[in-house]
C-alpha positions in Angstrom: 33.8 -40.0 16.2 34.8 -42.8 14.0 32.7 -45.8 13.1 35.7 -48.7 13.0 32.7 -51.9 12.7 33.8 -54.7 10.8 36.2 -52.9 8.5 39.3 -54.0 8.8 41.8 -53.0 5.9 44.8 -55.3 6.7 42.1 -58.4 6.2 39.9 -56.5 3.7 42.7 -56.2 1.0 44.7 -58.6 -0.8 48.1 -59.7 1.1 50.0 -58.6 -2.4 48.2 -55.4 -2.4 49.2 -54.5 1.2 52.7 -55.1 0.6 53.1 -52.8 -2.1 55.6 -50.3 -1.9 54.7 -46.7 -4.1 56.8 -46.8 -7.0 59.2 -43.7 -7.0 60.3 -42.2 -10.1 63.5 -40.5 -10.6 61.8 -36.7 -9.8 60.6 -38.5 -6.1 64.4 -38.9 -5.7 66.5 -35.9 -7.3 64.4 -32.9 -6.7 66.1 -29.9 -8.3 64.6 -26.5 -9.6 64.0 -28.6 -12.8 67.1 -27.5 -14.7 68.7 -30.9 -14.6 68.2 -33.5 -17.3 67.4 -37.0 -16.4 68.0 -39.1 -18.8 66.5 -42.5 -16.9 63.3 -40.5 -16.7 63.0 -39.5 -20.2 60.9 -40.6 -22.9 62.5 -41.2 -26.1 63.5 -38.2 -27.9 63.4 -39.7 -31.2 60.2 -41.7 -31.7 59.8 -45.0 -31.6 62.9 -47.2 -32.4 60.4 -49.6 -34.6 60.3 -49.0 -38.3 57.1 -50.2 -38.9 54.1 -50.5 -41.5 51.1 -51.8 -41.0 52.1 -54.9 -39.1 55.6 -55.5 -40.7 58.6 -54.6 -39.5 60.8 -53.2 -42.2 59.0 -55.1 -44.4 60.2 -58.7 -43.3 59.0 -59.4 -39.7 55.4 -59.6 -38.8 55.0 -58.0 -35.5 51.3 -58.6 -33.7 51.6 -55.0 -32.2 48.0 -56.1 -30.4 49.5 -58.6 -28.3 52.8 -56.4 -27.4 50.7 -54.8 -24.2 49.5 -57.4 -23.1 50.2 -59.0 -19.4 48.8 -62.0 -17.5 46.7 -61.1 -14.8 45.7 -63.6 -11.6 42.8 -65.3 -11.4 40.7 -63.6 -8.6 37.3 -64.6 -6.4 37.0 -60.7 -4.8 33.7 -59.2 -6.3 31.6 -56.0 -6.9 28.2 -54.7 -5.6 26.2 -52.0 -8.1 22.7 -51.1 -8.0 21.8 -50.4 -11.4 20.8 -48.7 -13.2 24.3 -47.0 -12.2 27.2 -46.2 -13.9 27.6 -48.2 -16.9 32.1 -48.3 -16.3 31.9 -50.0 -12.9 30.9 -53.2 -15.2 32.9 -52.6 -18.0 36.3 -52.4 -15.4 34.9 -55.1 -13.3 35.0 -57.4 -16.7 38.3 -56.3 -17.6 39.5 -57.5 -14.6 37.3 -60.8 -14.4 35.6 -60.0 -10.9 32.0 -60.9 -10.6 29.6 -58.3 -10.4 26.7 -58.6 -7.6 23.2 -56.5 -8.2 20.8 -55.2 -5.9 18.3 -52.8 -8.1 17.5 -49.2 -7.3 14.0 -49.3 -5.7 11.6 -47.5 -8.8 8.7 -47.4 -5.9 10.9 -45.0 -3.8 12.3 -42.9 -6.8 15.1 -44.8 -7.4 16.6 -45.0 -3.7 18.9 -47.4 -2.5 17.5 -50.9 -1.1 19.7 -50.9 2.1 18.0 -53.8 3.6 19.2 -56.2 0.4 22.4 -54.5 0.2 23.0 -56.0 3.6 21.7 -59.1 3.4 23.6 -59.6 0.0 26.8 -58.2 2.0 26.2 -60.4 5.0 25.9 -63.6 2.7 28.8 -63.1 0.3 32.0 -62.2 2.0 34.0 -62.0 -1.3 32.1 -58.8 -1.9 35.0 -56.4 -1.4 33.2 -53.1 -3.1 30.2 -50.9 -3.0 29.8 -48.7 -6.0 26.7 -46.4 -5.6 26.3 -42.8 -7.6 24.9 -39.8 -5.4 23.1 -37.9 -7.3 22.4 -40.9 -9.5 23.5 -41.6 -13.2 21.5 -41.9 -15.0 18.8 -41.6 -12.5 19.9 -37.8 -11.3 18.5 -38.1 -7.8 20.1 -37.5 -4.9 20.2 -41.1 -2.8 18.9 -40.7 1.4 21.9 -40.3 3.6 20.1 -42.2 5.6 20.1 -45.2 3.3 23.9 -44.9 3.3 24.8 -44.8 6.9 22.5 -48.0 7.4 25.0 -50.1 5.0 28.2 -48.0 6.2 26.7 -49.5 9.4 27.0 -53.0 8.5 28.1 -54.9 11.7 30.2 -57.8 9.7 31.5 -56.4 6.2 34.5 -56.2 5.8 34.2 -53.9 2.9 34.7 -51.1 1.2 31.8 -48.2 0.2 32.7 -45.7 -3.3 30.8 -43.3 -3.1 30.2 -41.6 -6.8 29.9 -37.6 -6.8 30.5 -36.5 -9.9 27.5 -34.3 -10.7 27.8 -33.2 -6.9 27.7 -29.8 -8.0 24.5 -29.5 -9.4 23.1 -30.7 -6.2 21.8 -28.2 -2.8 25.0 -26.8 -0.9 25.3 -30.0 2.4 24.6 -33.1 -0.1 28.2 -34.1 -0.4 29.5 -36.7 1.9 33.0 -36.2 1.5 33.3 -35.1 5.4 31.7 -38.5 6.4 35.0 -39.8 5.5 36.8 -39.0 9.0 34.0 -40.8 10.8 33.6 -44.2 8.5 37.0 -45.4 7.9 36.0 -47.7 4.9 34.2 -44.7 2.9 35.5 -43.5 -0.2 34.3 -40.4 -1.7 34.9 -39.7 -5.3 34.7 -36.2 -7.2 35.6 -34.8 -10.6 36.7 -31.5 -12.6 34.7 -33.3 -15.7 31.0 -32.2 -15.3 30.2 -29.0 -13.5 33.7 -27.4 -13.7 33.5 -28.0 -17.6 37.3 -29.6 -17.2 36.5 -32.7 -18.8 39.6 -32.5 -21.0 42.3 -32.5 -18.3 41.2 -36.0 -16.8 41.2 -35.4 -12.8 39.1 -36.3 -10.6 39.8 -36.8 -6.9 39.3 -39.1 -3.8 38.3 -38.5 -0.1 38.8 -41.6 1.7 40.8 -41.7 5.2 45.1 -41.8 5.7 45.2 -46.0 5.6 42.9 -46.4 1.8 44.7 -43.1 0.7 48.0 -44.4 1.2 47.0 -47.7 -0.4 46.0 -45.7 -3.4 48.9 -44.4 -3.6 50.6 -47.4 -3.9 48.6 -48.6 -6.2 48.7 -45.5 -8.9 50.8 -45.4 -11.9 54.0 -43.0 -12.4 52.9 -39.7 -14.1 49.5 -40.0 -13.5 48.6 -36.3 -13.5 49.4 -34.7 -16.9 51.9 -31.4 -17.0 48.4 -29.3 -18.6 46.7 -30.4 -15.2 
């Protein structure tokens, strides 16, 4: 059975975002037994072109190589829901991109457990709240948080939202903790996992996502070419 509610992704996500298309690299288009060389998808062979030291360019031009990556990004009004104390990166990447973080506190009476009731009401009075992030087991609390506490926000009547679920340390917990099969009953459930803790894979950088077919294939659009290194 799946739990449609309020969700709606076509009204949930920004108008630019929906109308992305997946950006295709060369290898999407010529697939070949990898004997071919193509030279539009190659990096440079030879190093950088730039013959520079320290910030001058062959000695004559200053170059401000900070600024060279640098591009202008929209102002925004979507925002963030966290429930410290959480993971300390949902902040830092919610700074970078100048959205506006909303708290509601773990509940310290009730070991650290989420506070479902004010995550709904904080839901229910702020509809530029676009995100969930909550950690299951905790970091840096380490407890498992009440599936029960869960399904009463995934059963928000009104939000129009989206719940990230956090599992990395997943598999230190009891066998049945994960709810990564939940997503193909809450269509606005994301369900994140990684290689980096348990499987001692830190060093290859993957990680993975359980979410349904409509958020999966927006993520895809979404992603960078050459995400996943050859090593991985």
């Amino acid at each position: 059975m799946t739990h449609t509610g309020a969700f709606r992704l076509e009204t949930c996500a920004r108008p630019n975002i929906l109308s992305l298309q997946p950006y295709r690299c060369a290898r999407d288009d010529y697939k070949d037994d990898g004997t071919n060389i193509l030279l539009d998808a190659n990096e440079n062979a030879y190093g950088p072109s730039l013959d520079v030291q320290g910030n001058r360019l062959n000695n004559e031009l200053e170059v401000d190589l900070l600024g060279l990556n640098r591009y202008p990004d929209p102002p925004t009004h979507d925002k963030i829901l966290t429930c410290p104390p959480t993971y300390g990166m949902y902040a830092v990447s919610a700074q970078v991109n100048d959205v506006e973080i909303v708290k509601v506190p773990l509940d310290p009476t009730r070991g650290f457990q989420l506070q479902p009731e004010a995550i709904n009401a904080a839901l229910s009075s702020d509809p530029a709240i676009k995100l969930l992030y909550i950690t299951s087991p905790g970091n840096p609390t380490a407890n498992l948080l009440a599936k029960s506490d869960i399904q009463k926000v995934l059963e928000h009547p009104t939000w129009n939202g989206v719940v990230v679920l956090d599992e990395a340390y997943i598999d230190f917990s009891p066998d049945g903790a994960s709810l990564a099969e939940w997503v193909t009953e809450w269509p606005n459930l994301v369900v994140m996992q990684t290689l980096s803790k348990a499987f001692g894979l830190a060093g290859i950088r993957l990680g993975a996502a359980f979410t349904s077919p409509e958020i999966a294939r927006l993520l895809n659009n979404l992603k960078a070419p050459y995400n996943i290194s050859s090593p991985t």
